[in-house]
Structures are given as C-alpha cells and as structure tokens.
C-alpha positions, -999 to +999 in steps of 0.1 A: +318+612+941+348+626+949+353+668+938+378+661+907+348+638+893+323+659+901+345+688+885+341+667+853+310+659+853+302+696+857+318+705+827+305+682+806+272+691+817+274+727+811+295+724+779+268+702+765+243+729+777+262+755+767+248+736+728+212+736+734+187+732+759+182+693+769+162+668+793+178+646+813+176+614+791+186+638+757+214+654+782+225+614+791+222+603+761+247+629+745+269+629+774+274+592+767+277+595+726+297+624+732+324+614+750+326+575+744+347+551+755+359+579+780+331+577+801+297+565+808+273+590+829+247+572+852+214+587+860+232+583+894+256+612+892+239+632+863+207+639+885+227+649+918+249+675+897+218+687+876+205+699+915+234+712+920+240+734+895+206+745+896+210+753+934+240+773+924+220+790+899+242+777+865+207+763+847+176+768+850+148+741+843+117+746+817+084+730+818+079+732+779+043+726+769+037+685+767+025+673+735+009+642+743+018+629+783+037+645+806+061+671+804+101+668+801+121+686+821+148+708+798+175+726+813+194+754+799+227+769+807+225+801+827+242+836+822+264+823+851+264+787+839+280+801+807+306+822+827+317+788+851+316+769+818+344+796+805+361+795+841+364+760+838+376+758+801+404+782+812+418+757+833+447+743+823+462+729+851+475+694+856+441+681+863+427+689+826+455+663+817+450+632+837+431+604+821+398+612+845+395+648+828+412+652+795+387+637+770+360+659+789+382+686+784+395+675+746+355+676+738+351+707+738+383+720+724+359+742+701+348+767+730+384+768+746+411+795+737+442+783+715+469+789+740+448+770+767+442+738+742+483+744+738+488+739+775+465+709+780+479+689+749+516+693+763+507+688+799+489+655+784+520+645+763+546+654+793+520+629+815+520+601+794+559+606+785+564+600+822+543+571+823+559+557+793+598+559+809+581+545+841+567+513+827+595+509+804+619+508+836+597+483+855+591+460+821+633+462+820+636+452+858+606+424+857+605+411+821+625+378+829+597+374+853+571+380+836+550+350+814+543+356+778+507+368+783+522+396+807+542+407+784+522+413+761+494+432+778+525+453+790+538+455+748+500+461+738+501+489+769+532+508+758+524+509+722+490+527+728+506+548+751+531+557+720+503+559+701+488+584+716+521+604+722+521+603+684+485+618+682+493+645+706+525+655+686+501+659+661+475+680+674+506+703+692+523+706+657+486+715+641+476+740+673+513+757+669+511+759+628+473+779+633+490+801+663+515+812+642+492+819+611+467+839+638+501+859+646+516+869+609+476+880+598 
C-alpha cells in the first residue's frame, strides 16, 4: 500500500477511534458506512495498520470480558493516537485535497479547526477547477473525434465535476459566513 494510502487509512482509523472504542469488524464496518462510496476498507489493509499503530503505540487493544464465546478484540485511541489524529487533521496540504484523501479528510470536518477546513475546501475547489479547464481543452481539441457515447461520458464527467465546484462554493461561502461571525462576537 503505498504511504499516501496508508496516510489515509490511518486517519480514518484513528478519527473513528477517536468516537469510541471498536473491534475490528465494528471499526470496518463504520469505516465503510462512514465514508461510502469514497472507499471501501478490506480486512486486508485494516488489520496491517491496526498493528501498526499499535506498534507505534497510537491504540491500545482490550480483552473485554466475553459474554457468551470468545472475546473481541476493542481498540481505543491512545493519548498519542489522539495527538497524531490532531497532527494529521492540521494538515492541509495538497494531499488533503486529492480525490484519494479528501472525503477521509471531509469526514471528520467536526474535529478539524475552521481555518484548516477553509484551506482544504479551496485547495479542493482550485483542484477540480484545474481539472475542469483541462478536460474542457481536450473535449475542444477531440470532440469531432469522438462518438456520441464518448461524449457523453465526457458531458456526464464535466457536469459532476461542476457539480461539485458548486458544492464547494457552498461549503467555502458557509465556512467564511461562521468565520466572520466567530470574529465580530
């Protein structure tokens, strides 16, 4: 897994954590509901980055007393798991906007500071503006070349593209509106 994924996968592993203590199935489980259509988590990569972060001392595991059968393991967010859950919230970089990261990162929003949120949603809008002018230029340059089917997977691409331009005007306008109402109190 290469580090950027693994950089993910850590933080949605700790921010999820960070909520309440969970086994590995509960901890996949809202991993997967959590983030969606964004990404699916296999046992495959959640196990190796659980032993990780519990080599690197960021949670702990707990042997709660089984009911009936065996035990679950639960783990729980560390002291320093908390701290490298903050470190990597702070990061606002052009990583955090790239379509590999930013919905782990838009998740949890609700434990990042305002003017880090602020960064991330016009790093992601300045991104997908880019990609926008790009395509457009190549659908200009190819679209006599291009079948009917083509060009309209290219159509359906560019509109959700706009769309979601739209969505993060949105969110900036909403972030900036609560910034300056945190300022005037």
């Amino acid at each position: 897994m290469a580090t950027d994924q693994r950089r993910v996968l850590e933080l949605a592993v700790l921010g999820s954590l960070h909520e309440t203590p969970l086994h590995g199935y509960e901890l996949r489980k809202r991993l997967n509901a959590l983030l969606g259509m964004f990404r699916a988590f296999s046992y495959g990569s959640l196990y190796p980055c659980l032993k990780t972060l519990l080599e690197r001392g960021l949670i702990v595991e707990e042997h709660p007393q089984a009911v009936t059968g065996r035990s679950k393991i639960v783990y729980k967010l560390t002291a320093e798991g908390k701290e490298r859950l903050q470190e990597l919230l702070t990061q606002a970089g052009p990583a955090a906007w790239e379509d590999e990261s930013f919905g782990v990162h838009f998740a949890f929003f609700r434990h990042t500071e305002a003017e880090v949120r602020l960064r991330i949603l016009e790093g992601r809008r300045s991104r997908l503006e880019e990609r926008l002018e790009n395509v457009r230029a190549a659908l200009a340059r190819t679209r006599e070349r291009l079948d009917s089917y083509t060009l309209e997977l290219q159509r359906h691409g560019l509109e959700s593209v706009e769309r979601e331009v739209r969505w993060l005007n949105e969110l900036i306008a909403t972030e900036r509106r609560a910034s300056n109402e945190a300022s005037d109190e």
